[in-house]
C-alpha positions as CSV (number, residue, x, y, z in Angstrom):
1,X,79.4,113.1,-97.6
2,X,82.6,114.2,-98.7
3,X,82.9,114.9,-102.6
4,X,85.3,116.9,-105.2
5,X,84.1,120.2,-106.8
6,X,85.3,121.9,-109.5
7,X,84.2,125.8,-109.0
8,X,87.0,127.1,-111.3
9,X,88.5,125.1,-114.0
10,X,92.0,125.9,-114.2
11,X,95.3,124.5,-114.2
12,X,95.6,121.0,-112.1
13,X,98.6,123.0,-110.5
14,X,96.2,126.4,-109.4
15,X,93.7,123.6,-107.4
16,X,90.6,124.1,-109.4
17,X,88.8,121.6,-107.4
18,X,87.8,122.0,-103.6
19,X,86.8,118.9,-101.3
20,X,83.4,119.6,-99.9
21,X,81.3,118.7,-97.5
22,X,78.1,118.5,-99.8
23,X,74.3,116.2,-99.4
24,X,74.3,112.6,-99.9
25,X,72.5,112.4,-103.5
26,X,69.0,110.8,-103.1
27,X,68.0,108.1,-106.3
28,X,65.6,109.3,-108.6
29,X,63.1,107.3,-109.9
30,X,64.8,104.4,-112.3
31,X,68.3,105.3,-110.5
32,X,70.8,103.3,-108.2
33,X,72.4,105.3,-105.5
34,X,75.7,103.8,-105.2
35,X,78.5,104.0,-102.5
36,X,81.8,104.5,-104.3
37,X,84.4,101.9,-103.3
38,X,87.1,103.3,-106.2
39,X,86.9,105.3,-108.7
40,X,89.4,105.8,-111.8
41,X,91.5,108.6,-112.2
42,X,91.2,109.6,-116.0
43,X,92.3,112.1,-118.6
44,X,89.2,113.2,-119.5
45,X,88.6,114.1,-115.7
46,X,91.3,116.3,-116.2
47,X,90.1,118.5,-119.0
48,X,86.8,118.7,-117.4
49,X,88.9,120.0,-114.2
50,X,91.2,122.2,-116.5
51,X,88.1,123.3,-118.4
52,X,89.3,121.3,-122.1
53,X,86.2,120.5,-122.0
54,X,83.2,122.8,-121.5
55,X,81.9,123.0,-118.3
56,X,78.2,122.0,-118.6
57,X,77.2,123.4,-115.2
58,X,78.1,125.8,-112.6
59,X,80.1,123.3,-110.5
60,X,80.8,119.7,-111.1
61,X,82.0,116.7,-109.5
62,X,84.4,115.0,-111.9
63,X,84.8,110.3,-111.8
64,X,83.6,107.9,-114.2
65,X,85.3,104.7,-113.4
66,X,83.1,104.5,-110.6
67,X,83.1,100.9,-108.7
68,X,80.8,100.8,-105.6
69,X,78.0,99.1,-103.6
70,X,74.3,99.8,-104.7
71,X,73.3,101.8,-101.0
72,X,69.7,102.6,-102.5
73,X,67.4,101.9,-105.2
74,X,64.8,104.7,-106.5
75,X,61.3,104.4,-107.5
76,X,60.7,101.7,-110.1
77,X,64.2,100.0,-110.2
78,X,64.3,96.4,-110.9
79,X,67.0,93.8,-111.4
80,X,69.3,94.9,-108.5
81,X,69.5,95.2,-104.6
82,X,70.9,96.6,-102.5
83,X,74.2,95.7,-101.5
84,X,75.1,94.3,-105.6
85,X,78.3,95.6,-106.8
86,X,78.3,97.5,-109.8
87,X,80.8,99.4,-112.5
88,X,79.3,103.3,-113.2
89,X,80.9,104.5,-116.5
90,X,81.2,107.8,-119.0
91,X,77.9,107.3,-120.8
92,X,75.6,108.3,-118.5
93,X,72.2,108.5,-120.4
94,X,70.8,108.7,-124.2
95,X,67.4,109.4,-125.8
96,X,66.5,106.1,-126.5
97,X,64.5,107.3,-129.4
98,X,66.7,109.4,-132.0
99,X,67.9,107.3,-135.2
100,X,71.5,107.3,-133.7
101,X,69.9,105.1,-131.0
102,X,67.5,102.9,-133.1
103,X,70.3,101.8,-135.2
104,X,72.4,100.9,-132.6
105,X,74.9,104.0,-132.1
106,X,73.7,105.6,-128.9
107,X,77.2,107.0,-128.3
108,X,76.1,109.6,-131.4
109,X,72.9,110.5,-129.3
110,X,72.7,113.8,-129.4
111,X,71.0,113.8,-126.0
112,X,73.7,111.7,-124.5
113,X,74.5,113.3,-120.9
114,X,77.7,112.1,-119.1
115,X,78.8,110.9,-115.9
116,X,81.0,113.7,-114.2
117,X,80.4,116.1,-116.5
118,X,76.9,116.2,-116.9
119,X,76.1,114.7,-113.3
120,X,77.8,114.3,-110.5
121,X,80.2,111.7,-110.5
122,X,82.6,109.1,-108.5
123,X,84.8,111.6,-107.2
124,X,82.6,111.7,-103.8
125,X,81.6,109.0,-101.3
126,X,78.1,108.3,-103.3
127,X,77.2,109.0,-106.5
128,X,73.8,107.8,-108.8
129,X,73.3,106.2,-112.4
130,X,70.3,105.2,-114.0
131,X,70.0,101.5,-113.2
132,X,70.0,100.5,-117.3
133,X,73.4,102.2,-117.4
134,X,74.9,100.1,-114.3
135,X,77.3,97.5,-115.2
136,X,77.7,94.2,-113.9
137,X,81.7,93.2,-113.0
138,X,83.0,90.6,-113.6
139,X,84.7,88.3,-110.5
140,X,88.5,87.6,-110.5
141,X,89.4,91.4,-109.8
142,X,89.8,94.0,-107.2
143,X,87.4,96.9,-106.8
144,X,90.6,98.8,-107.4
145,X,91.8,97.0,-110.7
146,X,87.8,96.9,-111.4
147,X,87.6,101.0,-111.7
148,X,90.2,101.5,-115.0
149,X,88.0,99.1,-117.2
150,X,85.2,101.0,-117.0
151,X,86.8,103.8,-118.9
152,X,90.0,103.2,-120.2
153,X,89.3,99.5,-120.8
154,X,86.1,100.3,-122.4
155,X,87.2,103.5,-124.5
156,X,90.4,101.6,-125.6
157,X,88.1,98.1,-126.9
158,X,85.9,100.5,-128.8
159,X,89.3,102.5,-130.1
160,X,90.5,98.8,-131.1
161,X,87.0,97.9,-133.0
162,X,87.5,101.1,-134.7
163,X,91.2,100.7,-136.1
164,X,89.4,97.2,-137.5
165,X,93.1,95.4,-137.2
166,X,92.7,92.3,-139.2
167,X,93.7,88.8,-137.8
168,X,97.6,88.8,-136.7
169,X,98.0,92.3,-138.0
170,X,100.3,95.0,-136.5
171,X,98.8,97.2,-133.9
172,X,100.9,100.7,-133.2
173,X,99.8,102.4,-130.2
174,X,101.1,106.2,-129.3
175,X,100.8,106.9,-125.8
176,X,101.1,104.4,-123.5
177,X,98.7,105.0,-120.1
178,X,95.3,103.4,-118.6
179,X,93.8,102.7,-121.7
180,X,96.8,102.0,-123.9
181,X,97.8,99.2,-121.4
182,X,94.9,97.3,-121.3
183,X,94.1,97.8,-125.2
184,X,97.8,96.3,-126.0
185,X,96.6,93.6,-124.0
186,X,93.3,92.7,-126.0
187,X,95.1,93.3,-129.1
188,X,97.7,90.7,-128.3
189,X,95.5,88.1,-126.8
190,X,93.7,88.7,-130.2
191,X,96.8,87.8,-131.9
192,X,98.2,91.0,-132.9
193,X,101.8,92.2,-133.1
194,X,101.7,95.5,-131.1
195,X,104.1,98.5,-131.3
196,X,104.2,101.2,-128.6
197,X,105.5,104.8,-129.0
198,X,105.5,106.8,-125.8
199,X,108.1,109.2,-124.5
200,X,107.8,107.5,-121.3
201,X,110.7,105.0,-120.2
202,X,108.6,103.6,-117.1
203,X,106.0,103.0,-119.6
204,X,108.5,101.8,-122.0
205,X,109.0,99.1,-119.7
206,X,106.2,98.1,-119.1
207,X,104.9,97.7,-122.6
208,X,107.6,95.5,-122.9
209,X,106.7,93.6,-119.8
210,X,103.3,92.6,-121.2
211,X,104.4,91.7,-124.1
212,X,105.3,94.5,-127.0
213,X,107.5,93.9,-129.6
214,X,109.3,97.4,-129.6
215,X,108.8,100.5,-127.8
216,X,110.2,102.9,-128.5
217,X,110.1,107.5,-128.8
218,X,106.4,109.1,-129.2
219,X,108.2,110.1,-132.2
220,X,109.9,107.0,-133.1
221,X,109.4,105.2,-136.4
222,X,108.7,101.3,-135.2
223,X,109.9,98.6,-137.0
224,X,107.4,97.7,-139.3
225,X,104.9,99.2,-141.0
226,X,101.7,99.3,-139.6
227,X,98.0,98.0,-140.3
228,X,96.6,100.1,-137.9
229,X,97.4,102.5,-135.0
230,X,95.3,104.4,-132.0
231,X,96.8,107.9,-130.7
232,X,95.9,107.8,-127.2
233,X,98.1,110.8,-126.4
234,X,96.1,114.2,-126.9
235,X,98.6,115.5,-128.9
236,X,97.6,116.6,-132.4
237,X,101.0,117.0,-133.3
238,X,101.3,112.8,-133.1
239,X,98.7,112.3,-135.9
240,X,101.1,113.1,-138.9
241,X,103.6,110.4,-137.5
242,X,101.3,107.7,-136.7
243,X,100.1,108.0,-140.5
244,X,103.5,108.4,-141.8
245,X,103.9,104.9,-139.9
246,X,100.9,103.3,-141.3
247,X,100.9,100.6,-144.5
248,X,98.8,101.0,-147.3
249,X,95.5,100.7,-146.4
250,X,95.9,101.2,-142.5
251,X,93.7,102.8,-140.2
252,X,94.3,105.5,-137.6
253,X,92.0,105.3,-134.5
254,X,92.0,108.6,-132.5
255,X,90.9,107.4,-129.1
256,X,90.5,110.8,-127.0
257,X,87.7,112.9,-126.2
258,X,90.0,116.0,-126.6
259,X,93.0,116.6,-129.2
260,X,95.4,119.7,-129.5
261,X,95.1,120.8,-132.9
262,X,96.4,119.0,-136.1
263,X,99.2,120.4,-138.0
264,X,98.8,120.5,-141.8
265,X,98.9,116.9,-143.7
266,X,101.0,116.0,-146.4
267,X,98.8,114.3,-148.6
268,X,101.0,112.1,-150.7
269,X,103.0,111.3,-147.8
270,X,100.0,110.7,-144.7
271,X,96.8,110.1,-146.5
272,X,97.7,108.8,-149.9
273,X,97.5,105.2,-150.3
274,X,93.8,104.9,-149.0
275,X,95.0,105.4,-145.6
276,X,92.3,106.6,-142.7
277,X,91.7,108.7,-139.8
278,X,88.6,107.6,-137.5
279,X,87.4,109.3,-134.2
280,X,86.1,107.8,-131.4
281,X,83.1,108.9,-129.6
282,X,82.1,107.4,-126.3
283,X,80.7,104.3,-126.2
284,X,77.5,101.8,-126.3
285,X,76.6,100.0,-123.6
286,X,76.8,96.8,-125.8
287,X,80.9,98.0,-126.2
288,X,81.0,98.0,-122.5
289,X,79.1,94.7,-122.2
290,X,81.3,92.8,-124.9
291,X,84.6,94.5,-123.0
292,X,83.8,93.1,-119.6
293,X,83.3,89.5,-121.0
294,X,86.5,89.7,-122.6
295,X,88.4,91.0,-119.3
296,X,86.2,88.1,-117.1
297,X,87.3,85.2,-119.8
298,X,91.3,87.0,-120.5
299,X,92.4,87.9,-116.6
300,X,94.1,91.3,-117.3
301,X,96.7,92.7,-115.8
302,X,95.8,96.4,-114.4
303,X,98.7,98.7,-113.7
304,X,97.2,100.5,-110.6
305,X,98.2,103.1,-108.4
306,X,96.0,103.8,-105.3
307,X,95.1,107.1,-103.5
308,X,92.8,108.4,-100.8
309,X,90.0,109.9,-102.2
310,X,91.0,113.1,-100.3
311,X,94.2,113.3,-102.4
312,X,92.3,113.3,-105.5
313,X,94.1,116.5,-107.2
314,X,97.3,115.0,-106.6
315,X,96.2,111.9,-108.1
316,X,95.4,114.4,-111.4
317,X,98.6,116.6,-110.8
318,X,101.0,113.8,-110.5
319,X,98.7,112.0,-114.1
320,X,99.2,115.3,-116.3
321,X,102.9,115.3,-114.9
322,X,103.6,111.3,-115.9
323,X,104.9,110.2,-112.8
324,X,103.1,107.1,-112.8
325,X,102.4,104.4,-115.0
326,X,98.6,102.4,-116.1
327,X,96.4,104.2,-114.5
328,X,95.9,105.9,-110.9
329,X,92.4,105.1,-108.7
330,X,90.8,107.1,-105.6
331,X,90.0,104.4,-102.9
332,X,87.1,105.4,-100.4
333,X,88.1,103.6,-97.4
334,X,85.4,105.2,-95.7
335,X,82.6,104.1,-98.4
C-alpha cells in the first residue's frame, strides 16, 4: 500500500514526510483493519510532522480523522463485518483499569496511546483500530464531510462542554478553522450568541455565513462581554486577550494539544473576578458518541477541501499557511 512517513520531523516546507511504498497492516487480535476512504487533515498532524509534538517512534504515519471500510476483522472481533463503515479517531487505546478510567475520564489515562502518533494512522491506504474504539457514522454525510468530525468535531464538542456556556450565553471563539467551524455551529444550535476572532478574512466570512454575530481581528475586542471563550489558535500570546474579553465569572477553554508559550498575566485585569482557564485533553469515547448523535439529529455544514492522498504535504503546507478555510481531507480514490 501506499502510506505517509515521517522519518524527520521538520518544517512542513523542508518535506519531513516521504510517500512510501510500505506492507498492508495485518489486524491484531480485537482489531479492525480498515481501508481509508478520507482521512482529515489536522493541526495536530502537523506538530507530530514538524516534531511539536514528541515523536514516539522512529517513523510515523500521521491521520486521525480516518473514515474507511472495515477490509478485515482480527481474532476475536465481534459486532462488525466486513464491508461496515466506520469513523477511526485520536484516542486510540486506554488502560481500562487506572482510576482515570473507572471514573469515567479515560482521556487522563496515562496509558492512552494515539492514533498517528502512537500507531500508524489514516495517512495511508489501510490503517487498524481496536474494534471498541471504531465509531459508527452517522447517515446524511459524505465520507469526505464524515472525516473532520472525528477530530475537530469531536475535540471542539468536548472544548464546548468544558467552557460550560450556560443557556443563551455568549460564546467567543479565537481561531476560526475545522474545529472552530463546526463548534460555532453546536454552540448556536444550542442557543448561544457566538463571537469569532480570527485574523483570517476568508474565515471571517464564513463565520458570518453560518451565523456569527461579529467577527472580527484575533486581536479584536468583540462586542460584548463574554461568558465563555475557546482559543483554538495555538498561540499563547491569544490567552491574555481572550480573558481580557471574558465577563465575570467566564471560562476560557484552551482546545489544542500544543500552545506557544503564555506571556505573563495581569491578575487584576485577566484572572481577577473568578475568571478560569481549562485545558482540554483528548477525548472519551462517550464525547465522541454524544458528538455524532448531535451531528446525525443537527445536519452540519462541513467546510471541506479535498486532496489526493498523494498530495498530503501540500494539504499540511497550504493548512499551516491559511490558504483554506474549515478544514482540508485526503481522499483515497484508490481505497
Amino acid at each position: 500500500m501506499k502510506a505517509w512517513v515521517v522519518r524527520h520531523p521538520g518544517p512542513v516546507e523542508s518535506g519531513p514526510m516521504s510517500y512510501e511504498t510500505t506492507p498492508i497492516p495485518r489486524p491484531q487480535p480485537g482489531e479492525l483493519l480498515v481501508r481509508v476512504r478520507t482521512c482529515g487533515v489536522c493541526r495536530t498532524d502537523l506538530h507530530v510532522g514538524e516534531g511539536d509534538l514528541e515523536p514516539h517512534s522512529a517513523t510515523i504515519t500521521p491521520g486521525h480523522e480516518i473514515v474507511g471500510t472495515v477490509a478485515a476483522l482480527g481474532a476475536g472481533v465481534t459486532g462488525h463485518s466486513v464491508g461496515d463503515r466506520v469513523g477511526v479517531a485520536w484516542l486510540r487505546t486506554t488502560c481500562g483499569t487506572c482510576t482515570y478510567c473507572r471514573r469515567g475520564a479515560e482521556n487522563l489515562c496515562p496509558a492512552s496511546l494515539y492514533t498517528g502518533w502512537d500507531a500508524d494512522g489514516g495517512y495511508a491506504e489501510y490503517a487498524t483500530v481496536p474494534a471498541a474504539f471504531a465509531y459508527r457514522l452517522p447517515a446524511g454525510y459524505t465520507d469526505v464531510e464524515l472525516a473532520p468530525l472525528l477530530c475537530a468535531g469531536i475535540i471542539g464538542y468536548r472544548a464546548l462542554q468544558r467552557a460550560d456556556l450556560r443557556t443563551g450565553g455568549r460564546l467567543g471563539i479565537y481561531g476560526f478553522g475545522g474545529s472552530a467551524h463546526l463548534t460555532a455551529q453546536i454552540a448556536l444550535a444550542q442557543g448561544a450568541t457566538v463571537h469569532v476572532m480570527t485574523r483570517d478574512e476568508q474565515a471571517q466570512r464564513l463565520a458570518m455565513d453560518l451565523g456569527a454575530a461579529s467577527a472580527t481581528d484575533a486581536y479584536g475586542v468583540p462586542p460584548e462581554p463574554l461568558d465563555s471563550a475557546i482559543l483554538f489558535a495555538p498561540v499563547g500570546d491569544l490567552v491574555p486577550v481572550a480573558l481580557r474579553a471574558l465577563d465575570r465569572g467566564g471560562i476560557l477553554s484552551i482546545a489544542g494539544i500544543h500552545l506557544s508559550d503564555v506571556p505573563a498575566l495581569d491578575y487584576r485585569q485577566e484572572l481577577f473576578y473568578e475568571r478560569e482557564i481549562r485545558s482540554v485533553t483528548a477525548n472519551t469515547r462517550a464525547d465522541g458518541e454524544a458528538f455524532l448523535r448531535f451531528a446525525a439529529d443537527h445536519h452540519l455544514r462541513v467546510r471541506t477541501h479535498p486532496y489526493p492522498l498523494a498530495e498530503a504535504q501540500q494539504a499540511l503546507q497550504d493548512l499551516k499557511a491559511g490558504r483554506f478555510d474549515g478544514a482540508a481531507v485526503l481522499v483515497n480514490d484508490g481505497g
